[in-house]
C-alpha positions as CSV (number, residue, x, y, z in Angstrom):
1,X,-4.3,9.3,-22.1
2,X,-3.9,5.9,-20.2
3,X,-3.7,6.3,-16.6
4,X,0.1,5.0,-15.1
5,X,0.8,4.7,-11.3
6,X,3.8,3.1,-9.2
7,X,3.3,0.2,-6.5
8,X,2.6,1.1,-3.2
9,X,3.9,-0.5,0.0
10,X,0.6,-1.7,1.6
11,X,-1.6,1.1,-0.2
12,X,-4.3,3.4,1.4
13,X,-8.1,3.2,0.9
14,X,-7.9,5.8,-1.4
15,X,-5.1,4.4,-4.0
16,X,-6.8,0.6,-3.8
17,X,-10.4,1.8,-4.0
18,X,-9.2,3.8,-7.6
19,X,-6.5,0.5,-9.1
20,X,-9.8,-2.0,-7.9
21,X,-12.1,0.7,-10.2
22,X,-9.6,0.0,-13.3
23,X,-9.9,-2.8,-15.8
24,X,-6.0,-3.5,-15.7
25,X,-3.7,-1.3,-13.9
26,X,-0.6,-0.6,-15.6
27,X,2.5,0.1,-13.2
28,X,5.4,1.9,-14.4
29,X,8.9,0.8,-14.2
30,X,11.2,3.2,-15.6
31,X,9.8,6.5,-14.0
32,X,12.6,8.0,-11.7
33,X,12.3,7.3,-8.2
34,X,10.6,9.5,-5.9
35,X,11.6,9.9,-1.9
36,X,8.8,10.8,0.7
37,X,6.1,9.2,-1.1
38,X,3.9,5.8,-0.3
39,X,6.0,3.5,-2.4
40,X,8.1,2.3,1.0
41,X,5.5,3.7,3.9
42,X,2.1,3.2,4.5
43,X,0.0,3.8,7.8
44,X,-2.0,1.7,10.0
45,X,-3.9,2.1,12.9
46,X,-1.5,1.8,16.3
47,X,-2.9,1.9,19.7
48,X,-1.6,5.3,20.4
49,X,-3.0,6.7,16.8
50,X,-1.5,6.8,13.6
51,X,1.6,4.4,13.4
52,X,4.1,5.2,10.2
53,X,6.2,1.9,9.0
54,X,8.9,3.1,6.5
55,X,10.8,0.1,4.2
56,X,14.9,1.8,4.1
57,X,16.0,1.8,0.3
58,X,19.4,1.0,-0.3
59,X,20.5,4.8,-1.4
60,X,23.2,4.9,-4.5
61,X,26.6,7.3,-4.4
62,X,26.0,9.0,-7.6
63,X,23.3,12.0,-8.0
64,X,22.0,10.1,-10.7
65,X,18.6,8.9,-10.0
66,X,17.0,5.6,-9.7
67,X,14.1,4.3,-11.6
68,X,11.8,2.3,-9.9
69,X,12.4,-1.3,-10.6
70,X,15.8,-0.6,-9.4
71,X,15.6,0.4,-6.2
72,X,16.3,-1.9,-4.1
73,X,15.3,-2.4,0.0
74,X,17.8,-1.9,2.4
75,X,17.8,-4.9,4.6
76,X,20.9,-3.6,7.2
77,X,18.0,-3.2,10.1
78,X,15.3,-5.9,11.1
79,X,12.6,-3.8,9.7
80,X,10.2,-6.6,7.7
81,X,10.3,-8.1,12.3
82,X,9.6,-4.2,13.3
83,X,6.5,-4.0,10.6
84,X,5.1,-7.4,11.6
85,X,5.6,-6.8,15.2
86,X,4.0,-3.0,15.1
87,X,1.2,-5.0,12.7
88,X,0.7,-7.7,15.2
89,X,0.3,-5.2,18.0
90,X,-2.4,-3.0,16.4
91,X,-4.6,-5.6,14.7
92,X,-4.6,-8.7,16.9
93,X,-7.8,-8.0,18.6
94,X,-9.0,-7.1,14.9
95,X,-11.9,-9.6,14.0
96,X,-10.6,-11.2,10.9
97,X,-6.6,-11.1,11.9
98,X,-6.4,-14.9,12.8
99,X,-8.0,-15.8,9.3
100,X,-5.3,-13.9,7.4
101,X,-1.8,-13.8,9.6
102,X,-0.6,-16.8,8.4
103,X,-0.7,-16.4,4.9
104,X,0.7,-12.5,5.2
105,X,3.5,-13.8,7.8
106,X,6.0,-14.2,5.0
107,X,6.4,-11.7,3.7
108,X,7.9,-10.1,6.6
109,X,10.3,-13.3,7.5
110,X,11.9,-13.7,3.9
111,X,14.5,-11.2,2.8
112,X,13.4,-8.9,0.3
113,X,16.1,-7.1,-2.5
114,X,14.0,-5.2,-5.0
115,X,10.6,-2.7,-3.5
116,X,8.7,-2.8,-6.4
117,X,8.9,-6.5,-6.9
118,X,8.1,-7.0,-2.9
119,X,4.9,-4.5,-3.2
120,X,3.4,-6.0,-6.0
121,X,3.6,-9.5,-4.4
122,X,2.1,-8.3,-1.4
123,X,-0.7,-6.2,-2.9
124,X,-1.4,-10.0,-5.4
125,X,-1.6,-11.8,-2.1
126,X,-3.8,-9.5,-0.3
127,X,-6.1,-9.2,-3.4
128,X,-6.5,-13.1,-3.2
129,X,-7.3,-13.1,-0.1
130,X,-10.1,-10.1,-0.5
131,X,-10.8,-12.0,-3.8
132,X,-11.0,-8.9,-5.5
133,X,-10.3,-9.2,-9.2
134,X,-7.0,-7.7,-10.0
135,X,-5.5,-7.3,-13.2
136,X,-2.1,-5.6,-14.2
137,X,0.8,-4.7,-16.2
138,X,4.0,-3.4,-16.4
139,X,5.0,-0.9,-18.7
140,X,7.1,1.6,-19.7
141,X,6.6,5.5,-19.3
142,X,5.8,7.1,-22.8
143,X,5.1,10.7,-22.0
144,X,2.3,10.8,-25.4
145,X,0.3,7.5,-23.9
146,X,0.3,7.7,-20.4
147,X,-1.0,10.3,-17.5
148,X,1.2,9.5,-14.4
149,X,-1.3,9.1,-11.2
150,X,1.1,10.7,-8.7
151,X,-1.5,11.8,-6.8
152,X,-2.5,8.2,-5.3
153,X,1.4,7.7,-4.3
154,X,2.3,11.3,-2.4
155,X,2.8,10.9,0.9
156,X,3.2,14.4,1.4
157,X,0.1,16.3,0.0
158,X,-2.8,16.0,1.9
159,X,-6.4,14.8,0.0
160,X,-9.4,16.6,0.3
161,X,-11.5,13.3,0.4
162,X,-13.2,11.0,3.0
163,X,-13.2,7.1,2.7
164,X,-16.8,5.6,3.9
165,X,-16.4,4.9,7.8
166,X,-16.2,1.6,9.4
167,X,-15.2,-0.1,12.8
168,X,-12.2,0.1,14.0
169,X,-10.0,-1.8,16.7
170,X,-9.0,1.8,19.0
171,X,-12.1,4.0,17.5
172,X,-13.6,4.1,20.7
173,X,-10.0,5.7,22.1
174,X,-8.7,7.8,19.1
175,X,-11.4,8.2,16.8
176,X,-12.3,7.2,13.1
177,X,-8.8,7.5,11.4
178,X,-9.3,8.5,7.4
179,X,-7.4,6.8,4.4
180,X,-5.0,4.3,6.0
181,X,-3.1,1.3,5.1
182,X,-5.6,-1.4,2.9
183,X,-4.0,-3.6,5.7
184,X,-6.8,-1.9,8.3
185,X,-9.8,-2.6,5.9
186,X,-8.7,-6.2,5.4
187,X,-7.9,-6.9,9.5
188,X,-11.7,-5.2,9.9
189,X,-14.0,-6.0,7.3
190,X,-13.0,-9.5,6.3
191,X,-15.0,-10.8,3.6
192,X,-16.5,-7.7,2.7
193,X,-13.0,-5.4,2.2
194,X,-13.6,-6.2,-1.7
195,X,-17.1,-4.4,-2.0
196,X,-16.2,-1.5,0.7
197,X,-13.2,-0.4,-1.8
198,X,-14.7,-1.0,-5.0
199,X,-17.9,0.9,-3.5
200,X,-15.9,4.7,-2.2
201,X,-17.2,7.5,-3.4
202,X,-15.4,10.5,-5.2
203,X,-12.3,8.5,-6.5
204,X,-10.5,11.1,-8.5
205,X,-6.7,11.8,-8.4
């Protein structure tokens, strides 16, 4: 069975470690959307702890459910200024910040309709910038080809697994935080995010 799995908004350690392990990743497009999972949140590293940023969804009338390529973001609140502002605020002092803010700016200034479009653009830009090869495709569910990875994209269930430690900006006040956004690898590690993914240990969903 080929391994499937939906975009993520800003993905963990643990989901980028396992689509940077893959030759191509194949997303899905048609599976039915799924609420309370990381395909609109992700979680970075605030100065009071863990800091949850949540992209709205535009929700539909009917009971009929949405698959994911048409679900589309909810832009009635500022949230892409509330995401950069919170992201501003916990990585500034971050050592590799400046080098990156300009070219990740965007994407939280220009309106956004569709959430799997916007977090496949964002995860292609961050890749370039990590120059980590990344190769994908989208496809279509077929239940005697593929093996969904829903594991990598529940926000809910907690993961018995540890990503390799590194610096921090608040360590020294909270602590190592486990498995956040790919967003706190890139702000810390620079240069070297691309071999500290690709090089986690016990990657299996």
């Amino acid at each position: 069975m080929i391994p499937v799995v939906c975009p993520a908004y800003l993905p963990n350690i643990y989901y980028c470690s396992w689509i940077l392990n893959q030759t191509k990743v194949l997303f899905i497009v048609d599976s039915h959307y799924q609420k309370q999972t990381f395909r609109n949140r992700c979680e970075i590293y605030g100065a009071n702890g863990k800091l949850k940023l949540t992209i709205p969804v535009v929700h539909t009338k009917t009971k009929a459910p949405l698959k994911e390529k048409e679900v589309c973001i909810s832009n009635e609140t500022p949230w892409q200024k509330q995401h950069w502002k919170s992201i501003c605020s916990a990585y500034r002092s971050s050592p590799y910040f400046e080098f990156y803010e300009t070219e990740l700016a965007p994407f939280f200034e220009k309106k956004e309709t569709h959430l799997m479009q916007f977090n496949i653009q964002i995860l292609i830009k961050i890749m370039e910038l990590i120059e980590a090869p990344f190769s994908y495709e989208m496809v279509e569910w077929n239940i005697n080809k593929h093996q969904r990875m829903d594991s990598l994209i529940n926000a809910k269930k907690k993961i018995d697994w540890k990503a390799l430690p590194y610096t921090q900006v608040f360590q020294n006040k909270n602590g190592f935080l486990n498995n956040l956004s790919l967003l706190d690898v890139v702000f810390n590690l620079g240069p070297e995010s691309f071999t500290y993914l690709k090089n986690q240990k016990g990657i299996t969903p």
